[in-house]
C-alpha positions in Angstrom: -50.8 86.1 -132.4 -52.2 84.4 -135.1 -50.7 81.3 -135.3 -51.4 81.4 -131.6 -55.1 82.1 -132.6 -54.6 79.0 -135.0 -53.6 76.6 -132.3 -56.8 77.6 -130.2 -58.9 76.7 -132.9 -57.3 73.7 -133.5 -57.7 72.7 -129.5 -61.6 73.7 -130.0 -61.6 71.2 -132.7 -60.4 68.7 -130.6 -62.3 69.3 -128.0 -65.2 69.4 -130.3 -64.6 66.1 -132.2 -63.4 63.6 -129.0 -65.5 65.0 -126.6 -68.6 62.2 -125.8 -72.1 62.6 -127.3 -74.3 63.8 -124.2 -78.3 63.0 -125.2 -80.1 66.4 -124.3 -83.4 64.9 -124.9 -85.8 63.5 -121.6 -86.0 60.6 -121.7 -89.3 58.9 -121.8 -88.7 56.0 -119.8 -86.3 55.4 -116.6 -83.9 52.1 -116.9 -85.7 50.8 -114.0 -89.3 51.3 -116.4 -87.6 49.7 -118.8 -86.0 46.6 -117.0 -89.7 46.2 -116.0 -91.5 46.8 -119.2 -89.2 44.2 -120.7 -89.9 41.8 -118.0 -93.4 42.3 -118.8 -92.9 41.8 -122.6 -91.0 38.5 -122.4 -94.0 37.1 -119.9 -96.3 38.1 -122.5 -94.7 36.2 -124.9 -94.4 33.0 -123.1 -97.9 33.4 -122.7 -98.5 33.9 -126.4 -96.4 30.6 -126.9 -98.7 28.6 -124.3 -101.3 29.8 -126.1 -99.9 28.4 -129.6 -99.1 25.1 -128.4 -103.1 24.5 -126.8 -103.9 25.6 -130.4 -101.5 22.9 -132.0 -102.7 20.2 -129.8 -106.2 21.2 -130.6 -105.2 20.8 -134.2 -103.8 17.5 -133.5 -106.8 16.0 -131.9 -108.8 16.1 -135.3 -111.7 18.5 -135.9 -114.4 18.0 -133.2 -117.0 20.8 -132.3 -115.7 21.1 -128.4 -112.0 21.4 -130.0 -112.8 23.8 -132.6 -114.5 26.1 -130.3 -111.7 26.0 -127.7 -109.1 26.4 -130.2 -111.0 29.6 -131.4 -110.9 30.9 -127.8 -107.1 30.0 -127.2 -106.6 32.1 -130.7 -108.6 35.2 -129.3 -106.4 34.8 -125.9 -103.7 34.7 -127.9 -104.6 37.7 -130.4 -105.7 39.3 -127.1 -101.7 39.2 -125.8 -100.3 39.9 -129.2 -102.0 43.2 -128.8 -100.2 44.3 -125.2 -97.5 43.3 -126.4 -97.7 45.4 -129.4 -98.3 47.8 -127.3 -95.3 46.9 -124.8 -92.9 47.0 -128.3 -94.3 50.3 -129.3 -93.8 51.8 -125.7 -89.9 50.7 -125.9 -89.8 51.8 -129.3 -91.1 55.2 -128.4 -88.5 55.8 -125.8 -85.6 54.5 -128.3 -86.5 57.1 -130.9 -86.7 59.6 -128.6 -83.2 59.2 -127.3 -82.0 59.2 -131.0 -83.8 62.2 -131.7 -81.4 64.2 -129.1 -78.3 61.9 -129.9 -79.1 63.4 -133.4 -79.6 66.7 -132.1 -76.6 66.6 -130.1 -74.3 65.7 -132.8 -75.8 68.1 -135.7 -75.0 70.6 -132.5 -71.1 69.6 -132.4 -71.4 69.2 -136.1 -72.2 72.9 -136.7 -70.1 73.9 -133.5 -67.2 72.5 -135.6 -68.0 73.9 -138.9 -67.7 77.2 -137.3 -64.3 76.2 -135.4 -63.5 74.9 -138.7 -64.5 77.9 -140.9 -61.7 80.2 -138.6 -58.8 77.7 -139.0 -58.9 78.1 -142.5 -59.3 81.7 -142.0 -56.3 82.5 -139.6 -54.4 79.5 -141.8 -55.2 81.8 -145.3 -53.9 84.5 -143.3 -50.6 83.1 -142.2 -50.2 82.0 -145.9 -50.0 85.4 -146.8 -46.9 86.2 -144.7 -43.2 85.3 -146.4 -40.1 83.7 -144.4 -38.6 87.0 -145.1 -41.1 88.7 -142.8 -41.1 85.9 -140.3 -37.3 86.0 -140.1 -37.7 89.8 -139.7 -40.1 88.9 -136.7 -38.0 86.4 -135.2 -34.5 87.9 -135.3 -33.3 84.8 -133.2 -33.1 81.4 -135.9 -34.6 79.3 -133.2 -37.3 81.1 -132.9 -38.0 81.7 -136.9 -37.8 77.8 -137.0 -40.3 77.5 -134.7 -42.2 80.0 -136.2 -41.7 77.9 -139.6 -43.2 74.5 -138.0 -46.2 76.2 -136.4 -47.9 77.1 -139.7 -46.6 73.7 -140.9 -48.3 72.1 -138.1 -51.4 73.6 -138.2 -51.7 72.8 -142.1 -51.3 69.1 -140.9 -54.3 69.8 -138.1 -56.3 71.3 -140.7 -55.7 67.7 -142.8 -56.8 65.7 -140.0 -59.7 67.9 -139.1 -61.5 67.4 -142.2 -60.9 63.8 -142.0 -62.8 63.6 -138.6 -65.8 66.4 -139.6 -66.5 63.9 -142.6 -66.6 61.1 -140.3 -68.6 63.0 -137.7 -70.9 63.7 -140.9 -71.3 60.0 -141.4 -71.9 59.3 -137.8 -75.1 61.4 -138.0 -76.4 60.0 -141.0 -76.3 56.5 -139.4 -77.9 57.9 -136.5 -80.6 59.1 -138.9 -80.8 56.0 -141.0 -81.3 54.3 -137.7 -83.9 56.6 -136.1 -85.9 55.8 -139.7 -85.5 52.3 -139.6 -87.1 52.9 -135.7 -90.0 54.8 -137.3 -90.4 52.0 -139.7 -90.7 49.5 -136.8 -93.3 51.6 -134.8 -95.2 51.9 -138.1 -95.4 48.3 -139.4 -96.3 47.3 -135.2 -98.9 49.3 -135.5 -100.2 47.9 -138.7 -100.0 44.7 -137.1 -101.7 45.6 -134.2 -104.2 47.0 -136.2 -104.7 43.3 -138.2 -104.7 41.8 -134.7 -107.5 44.0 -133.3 -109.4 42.6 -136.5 -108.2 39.2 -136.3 -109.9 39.1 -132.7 -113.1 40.1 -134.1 -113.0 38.2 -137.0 -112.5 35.0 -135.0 -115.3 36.3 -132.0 -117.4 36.1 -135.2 -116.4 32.9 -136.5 -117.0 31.1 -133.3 -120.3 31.9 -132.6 -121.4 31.5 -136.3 -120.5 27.8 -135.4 -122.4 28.0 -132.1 -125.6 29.4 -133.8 -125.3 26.6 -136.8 -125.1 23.7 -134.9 -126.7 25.0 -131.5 -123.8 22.6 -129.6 -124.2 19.4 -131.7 -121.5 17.8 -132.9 -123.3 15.8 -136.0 -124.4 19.2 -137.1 -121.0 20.6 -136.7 -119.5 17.5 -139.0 -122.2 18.6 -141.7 -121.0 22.3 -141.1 -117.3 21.2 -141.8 -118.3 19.1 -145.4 -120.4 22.1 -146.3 -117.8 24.5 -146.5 -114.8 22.1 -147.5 -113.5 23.9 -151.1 -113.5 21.7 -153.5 -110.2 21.6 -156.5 -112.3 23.2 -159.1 -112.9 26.5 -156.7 -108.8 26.5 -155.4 -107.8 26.7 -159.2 -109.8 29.6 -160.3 -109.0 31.7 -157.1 -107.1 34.5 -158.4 -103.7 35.0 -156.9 -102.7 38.6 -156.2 -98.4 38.9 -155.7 -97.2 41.8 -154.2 -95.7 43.4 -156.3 -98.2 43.4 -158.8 -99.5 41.2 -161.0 -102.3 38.0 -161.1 -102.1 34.3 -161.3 -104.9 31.9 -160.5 -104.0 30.1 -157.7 -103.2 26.7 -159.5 -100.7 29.1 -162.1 -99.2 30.6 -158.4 -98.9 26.7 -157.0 -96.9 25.1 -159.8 -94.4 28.0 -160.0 -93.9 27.5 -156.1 -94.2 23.9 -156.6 -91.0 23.7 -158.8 -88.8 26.1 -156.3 -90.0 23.3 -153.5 -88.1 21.1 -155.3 -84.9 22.8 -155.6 -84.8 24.4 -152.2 -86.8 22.6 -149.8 -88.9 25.1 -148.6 -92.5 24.4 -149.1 -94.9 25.5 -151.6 -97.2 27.1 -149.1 -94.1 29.4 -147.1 -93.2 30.3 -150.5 -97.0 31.5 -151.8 -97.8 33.2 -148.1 -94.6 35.3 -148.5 -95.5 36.8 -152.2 -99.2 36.6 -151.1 -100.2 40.6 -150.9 -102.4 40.2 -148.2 -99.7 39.1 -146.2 -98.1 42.6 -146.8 -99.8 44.4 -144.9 -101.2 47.1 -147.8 -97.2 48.0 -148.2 -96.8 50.9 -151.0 -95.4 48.5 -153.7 -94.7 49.3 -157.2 -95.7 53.3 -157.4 -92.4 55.2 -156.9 -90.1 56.1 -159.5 -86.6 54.2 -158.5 -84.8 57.8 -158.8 -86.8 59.1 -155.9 -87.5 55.8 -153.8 -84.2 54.3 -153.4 -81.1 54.6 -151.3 -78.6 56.4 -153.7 -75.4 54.7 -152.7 -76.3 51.3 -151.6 -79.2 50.2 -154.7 -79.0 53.0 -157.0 -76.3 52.3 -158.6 -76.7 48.3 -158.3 -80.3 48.9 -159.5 -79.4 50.7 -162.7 -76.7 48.2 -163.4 -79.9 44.9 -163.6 -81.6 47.1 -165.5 -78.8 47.2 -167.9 -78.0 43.8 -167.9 -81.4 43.1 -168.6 -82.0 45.8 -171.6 -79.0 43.8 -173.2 -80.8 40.7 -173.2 -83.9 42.2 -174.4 -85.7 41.7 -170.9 -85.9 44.7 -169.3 -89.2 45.5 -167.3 -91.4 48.6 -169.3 -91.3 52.0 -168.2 -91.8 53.5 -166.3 -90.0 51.2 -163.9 -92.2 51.4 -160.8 -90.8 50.1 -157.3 -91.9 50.2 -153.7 -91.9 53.6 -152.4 -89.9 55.4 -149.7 -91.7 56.6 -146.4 -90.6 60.0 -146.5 -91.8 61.3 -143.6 -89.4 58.6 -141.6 -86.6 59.3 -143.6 -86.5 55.9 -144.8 -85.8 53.9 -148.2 -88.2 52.2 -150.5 -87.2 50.7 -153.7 -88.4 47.1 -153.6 -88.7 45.4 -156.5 -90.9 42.9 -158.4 -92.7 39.7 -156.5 -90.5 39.5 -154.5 -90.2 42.9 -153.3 -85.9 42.4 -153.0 -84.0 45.5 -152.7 -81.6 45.8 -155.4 -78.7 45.1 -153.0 -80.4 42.2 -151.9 -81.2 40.9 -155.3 -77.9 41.3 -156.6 -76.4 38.8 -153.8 -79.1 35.9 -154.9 -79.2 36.5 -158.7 -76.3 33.8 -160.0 -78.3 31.0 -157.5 -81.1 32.5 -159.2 -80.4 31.8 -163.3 -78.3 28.5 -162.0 -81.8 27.2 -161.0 -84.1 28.9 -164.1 -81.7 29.3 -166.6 -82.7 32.8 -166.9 -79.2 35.1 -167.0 -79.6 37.4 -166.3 -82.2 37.0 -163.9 -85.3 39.2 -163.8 -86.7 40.3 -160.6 -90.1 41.1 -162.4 -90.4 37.5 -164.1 -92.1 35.4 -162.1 -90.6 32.0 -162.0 -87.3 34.4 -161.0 -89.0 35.7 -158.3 -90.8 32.2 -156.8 -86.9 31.0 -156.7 -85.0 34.0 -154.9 -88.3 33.7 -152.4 -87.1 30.2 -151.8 -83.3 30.9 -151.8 -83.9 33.5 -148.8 -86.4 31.8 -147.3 -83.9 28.8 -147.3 -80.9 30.6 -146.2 -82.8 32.2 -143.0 -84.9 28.6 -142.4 -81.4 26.7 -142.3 -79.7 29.7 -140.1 -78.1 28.7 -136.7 -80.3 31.5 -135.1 -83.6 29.8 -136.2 -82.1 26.5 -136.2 -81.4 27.4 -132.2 -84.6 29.2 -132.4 -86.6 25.9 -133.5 -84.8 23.4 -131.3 -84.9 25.9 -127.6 -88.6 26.6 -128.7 -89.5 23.1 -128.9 -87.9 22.1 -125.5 -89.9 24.8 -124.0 -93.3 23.9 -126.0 -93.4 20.1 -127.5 -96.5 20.9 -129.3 -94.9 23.2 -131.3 -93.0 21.7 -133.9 -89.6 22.4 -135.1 -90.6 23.0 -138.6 -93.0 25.4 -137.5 -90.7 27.6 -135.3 -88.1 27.7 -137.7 -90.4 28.9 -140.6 -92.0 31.7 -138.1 -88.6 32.8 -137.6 -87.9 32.6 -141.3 -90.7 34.7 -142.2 -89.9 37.0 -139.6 -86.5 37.5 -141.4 -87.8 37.9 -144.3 -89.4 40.6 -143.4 -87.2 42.1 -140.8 -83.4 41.1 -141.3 -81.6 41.5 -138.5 -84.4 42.5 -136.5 -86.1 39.1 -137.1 -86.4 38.4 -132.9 -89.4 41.5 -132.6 -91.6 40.1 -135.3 -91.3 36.2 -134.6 -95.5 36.7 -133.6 -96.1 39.9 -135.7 -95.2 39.0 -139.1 -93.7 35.5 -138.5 -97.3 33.5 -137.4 -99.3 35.4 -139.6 -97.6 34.1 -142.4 -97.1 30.6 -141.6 -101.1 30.6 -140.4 -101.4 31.5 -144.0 -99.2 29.5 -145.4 -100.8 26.8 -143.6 -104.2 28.0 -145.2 -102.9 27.3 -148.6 -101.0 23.5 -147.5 -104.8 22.7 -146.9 -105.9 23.8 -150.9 -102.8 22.2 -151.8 -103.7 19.1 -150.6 -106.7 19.6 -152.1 -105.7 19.9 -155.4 -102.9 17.2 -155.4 -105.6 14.7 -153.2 
């Protein structure tokens, strides 16, 4: 009976580890909802290119009172549909987490389901331990049936083998699922942000436009007078202090010839590479405050984070203590651990820091120095600008919208990698235009200084 009772715990088992994950959880959208609200997203974004490429042409036509005020509307029209789509994003993301919430739930359900299961096996296996081949011979007076007695309990020691093989990979399913549901939270989080920005961005322009209409009261020689009024002059660019984000102040002429000498190695521009480490463009992010032991993921960067700062101790370059780094948002579930200007991962840092010291001739290289930092922003930037997904990205955008330059899709899609990996697609107008609009910004001082 036993052994019998053995086998039926093994079957539960079995049942318990192939049988498919059901999700328990409503869901908060139907698939017809979100065929539609998908629809309705990718509309919105065509409208938000149309939108971008009036403002380019505007750009192109020179700076004339009648442009300038229409290119201020096209950019509130444009903020204006960044916003529904924000809130288009956030609606999808909503539903996603909630279906990963009872994915979760259902599988810490089979997980405990098969704990239990598992918990009797090695009960009624311990217990069929105890019993001799003597007494199972005196059982099973016939030999075939003592041999088959024999091979049960062997058989159910080789279930028990292959059991905990599948619980620890059902474990490890579940804490993907979790990793993913924070990475989700993250999303929803940093949309809102931007929605947040955009709401102000809207006003903030509103503002700027009629500050113009009440200066020149419609003239265009007064707007012309405006525009040399409040052109910045080299002496004002090169005291501007420059704030990186993860901590730490440059003027901006200080900021410009770092970034000016990882231009020439990589190719990407001065200005992408100062809008990236720019802290406004961050978005407020929790940088540099956590201790690494508590902010980091303790498989993937732990350990690769306490072997740079070994590496760098050995060379007499390691950052003081406490070491500070981004910090995790705990109440997501999800990892911090940034580090430096740059605000790399440790994982991430350790894949560009040979390309790093070949170009600075700093080995090893330091995330927290500076000129270190300026070159693993270009390196990344350069590897995601010169990607077949934003070269595609660049060359189909362009087709669509020939106002819109190549260069200029590619680095929005750059940025947006930067910032989002993988994920890059979501925050093409989120992060991605923010940060070339700023990056423009700062081409403008640059010509400047260098005019």
């Amino acid at each position: 009976m036993r052994l019998l009772a053995s086998f039926v715990v093994v079957t539960q088992i079995s049942f318990l580890i192939f049988s498919p994950i059901f999700t328990f959880a409503q869901e908060v959208i139907t698939k017809e909802e979100r065929a539609e609200l998908e629809k309705k997203l990718v509309e919105l974004e065509a409208e938000i290119e149309q939108h971008e490429a009036k403002i380019a042409e505007y750009q192109k036509q020179g700076k004339t009172l009648q442009g300038e005020i229409s290119s201020l509307n096209s950019q509130i029209d444009k903020l204006n549909l960044k916003i529904k789509a924000i809130n288009l994003q956030l609606a999808s993301l909503d539903n996603d987490i909630e279906e990963n919430k009872g994915e979760i739930k259902t599988t810490e359900d089979r997980l405990e389901n098969t704990r239990r299961a598992l918990a009797n096996l090695i009960q009624n296996l311990y217990e069929n331990s105890q019993v001799g081949l003597v007494e199972i011979l005196l059982r099973n007076p016939r030999l075939s049936d003592f041999f088959g007695s024999v091979n049960n309990i062997l058989s159910v020691q080789d279930n028990l083998s292959i059991t905990v093989t599948q619980i620890t990979e059902l474990r490890g399913e579940l804490l993907n699922k979790k990793e993913n549901l924070a990475i989700q939270r993250n999303d929803v989080a940093a949309l809102r942000a931007r929605q947040s920005a955009a709401k102000a961005s809207v006003q903030s322009v509103k503002e700027t436009k009629n500050q113009i209409l009440v200066e020149t009261k419609g003239q265009e020689a007064k707007f012309q007078d405006l525009l040399q009024e409040t052109k910045k002059t080299a002496a004002e660019i090169r005291k501007r202090i420059f704030q990186i984000v993860g901590g730490g102040e440059l003027n901006f002429q200080e900021a410009y010839e770092i970034a000016r000498l990882a231009e020439k190695t990589t190719g990407i521009r001065a200005a992408m590479i100062l809008a990236i480490l720019d802290r406004e463009s961050n978005l407020g992010q929790n940088v540099g405050r956590c201790s690494y032991e508590e902010a980091m993921h303790p498989n993937r960067d732990l350990p690769v984070f306490l072997g740079i700062l070994e590496e760098l101790k050995a060379v007499g370059k390691a950052p003081p203590e406490p070491v500070l780094v981004s910090c995790p948002i705990t109440s997501h579930g999800a990892y911090g651990g940034a580090m430096g200007p740059a605000q790399f991962i440790p994982s991430t840092w350790n894949l560009y820091k040979a390309r790093i010291a070949d170009i600075t001739g700093n080995t090893p290289a330091n995330p927290w120095n500076n000129s270190d930092a300026f070159i693993g922003t270009a390196l990344y930037l350069r590897d995601a600008y010169n990607s077949q997904s934003c070269r595609d990205y660049g060359v189909e955008g362009n087709a669509s919208y020939p106002e819109l330059s190549i260069q200029f899709l590619r680095e929005r899609c750059a940025a947006a990698k930067y910032y989002a990996g993988g994920r890059w697609y979501t925050y093409r107008f989120f992060y991605g235009d923010p940060v070339v609009e700023r990056a423009n910004k700062f081409q403008n001082d640059i010509d400047i200084l260098n005019s």
